[in-house]
C-alpha positions in Angstrom: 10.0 0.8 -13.4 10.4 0.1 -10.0 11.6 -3.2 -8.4 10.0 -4.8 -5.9 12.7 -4.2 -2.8 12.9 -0.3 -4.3 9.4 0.5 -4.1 9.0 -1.4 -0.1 11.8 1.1 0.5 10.1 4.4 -1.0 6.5 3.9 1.3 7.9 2.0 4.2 7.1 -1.3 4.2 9.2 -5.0 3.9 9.3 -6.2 0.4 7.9 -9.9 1.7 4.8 -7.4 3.0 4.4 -6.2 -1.3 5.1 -10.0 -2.4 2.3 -11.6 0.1 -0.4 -9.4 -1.1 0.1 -9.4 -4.2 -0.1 -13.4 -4.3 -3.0 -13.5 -1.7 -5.4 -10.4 -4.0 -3.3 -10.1 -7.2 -2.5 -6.6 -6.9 -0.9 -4.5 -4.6 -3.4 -2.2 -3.2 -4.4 -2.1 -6.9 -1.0 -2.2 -8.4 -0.1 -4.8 -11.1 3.4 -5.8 -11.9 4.9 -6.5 -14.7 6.3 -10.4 -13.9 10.3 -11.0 -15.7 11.2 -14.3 -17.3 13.3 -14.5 -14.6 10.6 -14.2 -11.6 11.5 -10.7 -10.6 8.5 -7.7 -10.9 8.8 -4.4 -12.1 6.4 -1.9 -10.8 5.4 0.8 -12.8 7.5 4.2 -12.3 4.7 6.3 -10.8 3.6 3.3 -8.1 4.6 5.5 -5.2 2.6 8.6 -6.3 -0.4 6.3 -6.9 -0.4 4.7 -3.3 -0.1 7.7 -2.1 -2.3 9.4 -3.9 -4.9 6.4 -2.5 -3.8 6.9 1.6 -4.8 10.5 1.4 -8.6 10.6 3.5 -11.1 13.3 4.0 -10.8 15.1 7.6 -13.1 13.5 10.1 -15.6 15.3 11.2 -16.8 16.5 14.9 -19.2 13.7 15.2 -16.7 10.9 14.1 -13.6 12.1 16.2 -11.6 9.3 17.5 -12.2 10.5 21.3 -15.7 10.0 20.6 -15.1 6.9 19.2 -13.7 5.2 22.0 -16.1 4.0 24.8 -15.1 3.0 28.4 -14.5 -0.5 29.5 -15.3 -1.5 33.1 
């Protein structure tokens, strides 16, 4: 079990950053926690694998490059 402050440390983010979307969605990024008597959370022990596990994406393809994306402002 992970705390809160442990697991914002392991995939880069603030610990405020994990707290607000868990209270706005009530998960993070699908993640429950498990909530102390005493307020604090626990995360479960393979959270890190599983959000990382969810950031990995398909390769674009030609068509869908992000040059081709972009279009010109004038």
């Amino acid at each position: 079990m992970l705390r809160t402050d442990d697991l914002a440390q392991a995939i880069g983010v603030k610990p405020g950053s994990i707290r607000t979307r868990l209270c706005r969605t009530g998960s993070y990024f699908g993640l429950r926690p498990k909530k102390l008597p005493n307020g604090r959370l626990l995360w479960p022990g393979d959270s890190v694998e599983q959000l990382t596990a969810q950031t990995t994406t398909k390769p674009r393809s030609d068509t869908q490059s992000a040059g081709n994306a972009r279009t010109a402002v004038k």
